[in-house]
N, C-alpha and C positions, 0 to 999 in steps of 0.2 A: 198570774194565772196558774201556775206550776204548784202556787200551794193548797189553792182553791180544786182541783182537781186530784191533789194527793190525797188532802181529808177528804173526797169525795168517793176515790177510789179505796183508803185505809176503810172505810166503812163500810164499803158496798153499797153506796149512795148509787139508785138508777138517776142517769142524768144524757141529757142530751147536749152535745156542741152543734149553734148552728148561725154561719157567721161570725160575729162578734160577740158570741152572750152565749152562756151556758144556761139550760133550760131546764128546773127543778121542776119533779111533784110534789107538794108535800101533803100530809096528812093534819089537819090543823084540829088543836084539842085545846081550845079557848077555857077557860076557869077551874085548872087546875089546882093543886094545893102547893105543888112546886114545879119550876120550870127546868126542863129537859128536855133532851132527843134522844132519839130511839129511831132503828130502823126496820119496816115490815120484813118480811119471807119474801116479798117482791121487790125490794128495795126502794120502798117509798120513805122517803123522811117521814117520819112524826115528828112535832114538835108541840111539848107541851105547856102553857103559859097560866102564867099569874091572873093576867087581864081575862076580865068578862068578855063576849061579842056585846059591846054594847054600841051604838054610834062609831063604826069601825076602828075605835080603841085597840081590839085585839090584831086587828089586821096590822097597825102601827107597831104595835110591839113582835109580832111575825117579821115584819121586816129588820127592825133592831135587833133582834136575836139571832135573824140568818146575818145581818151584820156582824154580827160579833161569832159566831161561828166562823165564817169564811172570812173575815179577817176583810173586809173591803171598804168601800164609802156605803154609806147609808143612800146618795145618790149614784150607784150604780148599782142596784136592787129595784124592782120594781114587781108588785102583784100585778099580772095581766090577764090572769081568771081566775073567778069563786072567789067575788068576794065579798059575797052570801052565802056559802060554802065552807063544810068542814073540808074540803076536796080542793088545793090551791095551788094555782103555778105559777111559778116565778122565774123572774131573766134576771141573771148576774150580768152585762155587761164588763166585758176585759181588755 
């Protein structure tokens, strides 16, 4: 959890603890030319991907990405809103 909240806080990542799970916004920017993140003036993640929105393809690879960002299992991540939405929130589970 301690490294998950340091890249959190080294970035200025806005995030929420509550219970068991850390509670991301992210900015999602599906079919970009290269994959990266970025963070707003408000401290919303961006995160930019390869994948289209196509048959939630991009939402899959939003979760492998904030996997391999935060460094965690891939099941304990999970999208729980917008996800028909460039606008997504997500529970890290720790």
């Amino acid at each position: 959890m301690n490294s998950i909240l340091s890249f959190l806080d080294k970035n200025k990542i806005f995030y929420e603890v509550n219970e068991n799970k850390i509670i991301i916004k992210v900015w999602a920017k599906p079919g970009q030319k290269i994959q990266k993140y970025s963070v707003s003036d408000s401290g919303e993640l961006i995160l930019f991907i390869k994948e289209k929105a196509i048959d939630g393809k991009a939402n899959d690879r939003f979760v492998d990405f904030l996997k391999d960002l935060l460094k965690v299992r891939k099941k304990d991540i999970q999208l729980k809103r917008g996800h028909k939405s460039k606008h997504k929130t997500f529970e890290v589970f720790i």
